[in-house]
Backbone as a ProteinNet text record, in pm:
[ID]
protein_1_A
[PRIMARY]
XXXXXXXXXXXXXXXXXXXXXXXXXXXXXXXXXXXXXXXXXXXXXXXXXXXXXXXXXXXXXXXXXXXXXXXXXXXXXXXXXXXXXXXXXXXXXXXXXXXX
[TERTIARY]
9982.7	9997.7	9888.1	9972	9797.6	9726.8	9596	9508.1	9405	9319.6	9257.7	9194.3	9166.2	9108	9179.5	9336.8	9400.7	9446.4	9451.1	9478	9372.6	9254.3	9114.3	9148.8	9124.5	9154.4	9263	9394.5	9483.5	9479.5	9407.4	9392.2	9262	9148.6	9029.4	8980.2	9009.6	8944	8810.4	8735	8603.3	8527.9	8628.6	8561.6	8447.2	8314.5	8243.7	8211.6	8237.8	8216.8	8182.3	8197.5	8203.4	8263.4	8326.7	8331.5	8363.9	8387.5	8389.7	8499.8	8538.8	8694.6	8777.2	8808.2	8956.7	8955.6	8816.6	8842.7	8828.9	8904.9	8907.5	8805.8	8751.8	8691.2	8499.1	8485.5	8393.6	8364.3	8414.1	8380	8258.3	8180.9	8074.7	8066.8	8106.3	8107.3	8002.4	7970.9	7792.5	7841.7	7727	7707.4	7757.3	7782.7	7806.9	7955.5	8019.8	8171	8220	8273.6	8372.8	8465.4	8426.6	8512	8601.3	8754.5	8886	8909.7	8941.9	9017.8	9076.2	9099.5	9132.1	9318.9	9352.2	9527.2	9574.8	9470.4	9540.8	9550.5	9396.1	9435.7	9519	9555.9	9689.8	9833.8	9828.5	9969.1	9969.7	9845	9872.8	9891	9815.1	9853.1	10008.4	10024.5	10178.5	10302.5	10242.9	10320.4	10319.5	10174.7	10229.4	10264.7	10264.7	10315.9	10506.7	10564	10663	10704.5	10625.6	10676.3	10665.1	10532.2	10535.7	10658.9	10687.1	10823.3	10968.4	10946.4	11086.1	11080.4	11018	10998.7	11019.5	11009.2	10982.9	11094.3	11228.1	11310.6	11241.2	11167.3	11112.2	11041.7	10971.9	10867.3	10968.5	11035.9	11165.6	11218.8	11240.8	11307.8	11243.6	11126.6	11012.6	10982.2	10978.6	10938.1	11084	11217	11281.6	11391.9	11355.6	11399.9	11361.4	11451.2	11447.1	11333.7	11201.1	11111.5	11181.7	11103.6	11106.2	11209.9	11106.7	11146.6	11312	11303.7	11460.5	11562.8	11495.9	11631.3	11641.6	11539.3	11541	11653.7	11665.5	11723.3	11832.1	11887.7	12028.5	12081.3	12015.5	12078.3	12093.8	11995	12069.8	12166.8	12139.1	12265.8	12430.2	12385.4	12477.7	12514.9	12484.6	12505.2	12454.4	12499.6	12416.9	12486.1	12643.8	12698.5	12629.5	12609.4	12549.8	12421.8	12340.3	12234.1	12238.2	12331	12326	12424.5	12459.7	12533.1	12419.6	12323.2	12198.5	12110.5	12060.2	12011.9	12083.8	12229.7	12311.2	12256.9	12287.3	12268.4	12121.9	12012.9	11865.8	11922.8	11993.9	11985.3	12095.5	12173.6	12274.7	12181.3	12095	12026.7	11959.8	11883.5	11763.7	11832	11922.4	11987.4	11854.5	11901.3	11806.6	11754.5	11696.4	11692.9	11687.1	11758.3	11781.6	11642.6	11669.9	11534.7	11599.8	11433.9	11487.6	11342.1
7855.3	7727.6	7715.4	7678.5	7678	7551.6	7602	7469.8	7503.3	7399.3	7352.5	7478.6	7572.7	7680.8	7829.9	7822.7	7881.1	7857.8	7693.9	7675.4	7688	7666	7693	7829	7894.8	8053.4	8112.9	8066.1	8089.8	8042.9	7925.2	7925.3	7986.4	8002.7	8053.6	8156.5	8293.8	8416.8	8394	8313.7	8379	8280.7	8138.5	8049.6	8020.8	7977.5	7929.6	7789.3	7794.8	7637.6	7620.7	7494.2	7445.8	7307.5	7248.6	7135.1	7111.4	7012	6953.7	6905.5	6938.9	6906.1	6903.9	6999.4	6997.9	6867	6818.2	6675.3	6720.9	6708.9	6770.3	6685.4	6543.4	6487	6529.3	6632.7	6636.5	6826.9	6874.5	6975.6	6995.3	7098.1	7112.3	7248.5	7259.3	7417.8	7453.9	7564	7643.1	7786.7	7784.6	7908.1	7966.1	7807.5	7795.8	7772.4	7835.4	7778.1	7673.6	7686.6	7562.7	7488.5	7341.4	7269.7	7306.8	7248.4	7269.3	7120.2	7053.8	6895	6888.8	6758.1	6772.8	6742.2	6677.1	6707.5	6830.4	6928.6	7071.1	7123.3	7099	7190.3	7119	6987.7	6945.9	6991.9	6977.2	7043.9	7209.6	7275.7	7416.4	7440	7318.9	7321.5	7305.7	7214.2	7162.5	7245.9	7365.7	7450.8	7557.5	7644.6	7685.9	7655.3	7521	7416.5	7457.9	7451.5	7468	7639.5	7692.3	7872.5	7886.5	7835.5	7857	7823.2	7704.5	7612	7707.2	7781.1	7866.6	7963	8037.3	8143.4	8123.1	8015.1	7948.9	8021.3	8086.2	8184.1	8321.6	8336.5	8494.8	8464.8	8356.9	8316	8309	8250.2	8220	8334.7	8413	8536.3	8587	8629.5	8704.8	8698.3	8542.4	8514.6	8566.2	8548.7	8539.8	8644.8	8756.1	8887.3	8974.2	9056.8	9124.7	9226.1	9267.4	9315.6	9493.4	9542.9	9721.6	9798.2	9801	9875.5	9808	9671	9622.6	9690.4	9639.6	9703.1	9867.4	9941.4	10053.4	10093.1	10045.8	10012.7	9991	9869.8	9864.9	9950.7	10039.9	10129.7	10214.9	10279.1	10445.5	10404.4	10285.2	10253.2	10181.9	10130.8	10023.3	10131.6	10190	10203	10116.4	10155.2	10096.3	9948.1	9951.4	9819.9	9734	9772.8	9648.7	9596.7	9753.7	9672.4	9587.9	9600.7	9526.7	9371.4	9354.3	9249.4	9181	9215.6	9163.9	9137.1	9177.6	9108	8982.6	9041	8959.4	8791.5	8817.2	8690	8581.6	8674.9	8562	8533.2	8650.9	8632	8517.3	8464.4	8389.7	8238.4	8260.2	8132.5	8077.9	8163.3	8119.7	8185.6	8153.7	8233.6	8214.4	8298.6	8337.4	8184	8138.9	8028.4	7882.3	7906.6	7759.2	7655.4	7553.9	7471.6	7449.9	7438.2	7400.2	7280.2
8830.1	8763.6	8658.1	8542	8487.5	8396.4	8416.4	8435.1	8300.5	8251.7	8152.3	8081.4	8197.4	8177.5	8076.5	8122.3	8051.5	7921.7	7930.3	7758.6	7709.3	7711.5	7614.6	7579.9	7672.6	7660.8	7547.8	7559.6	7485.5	7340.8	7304.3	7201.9	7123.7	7201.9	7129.6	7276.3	7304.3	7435.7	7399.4	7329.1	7334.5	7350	7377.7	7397.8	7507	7528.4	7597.1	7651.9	7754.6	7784.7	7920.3	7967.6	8130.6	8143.5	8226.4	8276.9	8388.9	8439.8	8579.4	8633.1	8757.1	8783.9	8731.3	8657	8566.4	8489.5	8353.1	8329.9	8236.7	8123.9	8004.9	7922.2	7944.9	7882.9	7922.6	7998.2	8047.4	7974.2	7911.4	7857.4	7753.1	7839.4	7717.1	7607.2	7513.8	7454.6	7439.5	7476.7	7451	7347	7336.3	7272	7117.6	7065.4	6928.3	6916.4	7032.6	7032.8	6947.5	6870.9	6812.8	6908.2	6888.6	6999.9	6937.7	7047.6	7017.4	7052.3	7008.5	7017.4	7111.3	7180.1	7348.4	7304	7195.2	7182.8	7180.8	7129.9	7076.2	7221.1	7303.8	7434.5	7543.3	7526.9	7604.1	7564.1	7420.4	7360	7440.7	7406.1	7477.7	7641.6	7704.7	7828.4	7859.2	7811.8	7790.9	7778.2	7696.4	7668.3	7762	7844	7917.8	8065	8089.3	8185.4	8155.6	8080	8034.4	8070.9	8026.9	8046.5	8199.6	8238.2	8378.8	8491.9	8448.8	8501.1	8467.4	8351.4	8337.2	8374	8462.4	8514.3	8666.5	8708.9	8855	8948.8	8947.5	9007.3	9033.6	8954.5	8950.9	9069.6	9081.7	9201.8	9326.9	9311.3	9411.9	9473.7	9402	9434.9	9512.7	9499.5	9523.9	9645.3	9659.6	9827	9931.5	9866	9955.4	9918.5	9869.6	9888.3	10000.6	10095.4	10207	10166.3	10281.4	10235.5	10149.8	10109	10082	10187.4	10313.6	10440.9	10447.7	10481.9	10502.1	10362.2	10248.3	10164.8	10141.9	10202.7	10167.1	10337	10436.8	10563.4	10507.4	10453	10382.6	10324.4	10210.4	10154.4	10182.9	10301.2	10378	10492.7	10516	10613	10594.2	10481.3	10434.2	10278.9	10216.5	10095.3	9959.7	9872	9744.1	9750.4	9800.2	9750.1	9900.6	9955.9	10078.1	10081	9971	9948.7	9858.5	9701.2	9595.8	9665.5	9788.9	9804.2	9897.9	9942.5	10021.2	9902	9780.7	9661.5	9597.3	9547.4	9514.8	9576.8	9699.5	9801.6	9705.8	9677.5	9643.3	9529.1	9405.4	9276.3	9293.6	9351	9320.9	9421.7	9502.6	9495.9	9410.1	9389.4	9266.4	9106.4	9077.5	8926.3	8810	8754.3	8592.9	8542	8512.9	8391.1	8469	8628.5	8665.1	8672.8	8635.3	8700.9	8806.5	8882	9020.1	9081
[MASK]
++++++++++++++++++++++++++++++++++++++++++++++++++++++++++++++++++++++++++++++++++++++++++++++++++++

């Protein structure tokens, strides 16, 4: 998930700073850093708040796909189509793109 820390980052890697509890109003830049305006790094949070959220199936999947050992179990026992119908099963819970 990402947090105050990643948008600084994304807009300036070399940025230096610190603050306190995730308070964006509490940031101090050191080390000659050029501040970054606290709209620009909400717009960028914002944004990858957004990518993160469209990816959220990949996460889904992940947890609730049959481990290695099991699908590698399906396919010398079951064949390719019993294993691709035991995947089938997550990809058609969690589909490509869905919000959820």
């Amino acid at each position: 998930m990402p947090e105050l820390i990643h948008a600084i980052k994304a807009i300036n890697p070399d940025a230096i700073f610190k603050y306190v509890d995730d308070d964006i109003n509490t940031i101090e830049w050191q080390e000659g850093t050029k501040p970054i305006a606290n709209d620009v790094i909400l717009a960028k949070l914002t944004e990858l708040q957004t990518a993160y959220d469209a990816l959220q199936y990949q996460r889904n999947r992940a947890k609730a796909y049959p481990s290695i050992v099991d699908q590698l179990d399906t396919l010398y026992h079951g064949g390719y189509d019993a294993w691709k119908a035991s995947i089938d099963v997550v990809k058609n819970k969690y589909p490509k793109g869905a919000a959820l």
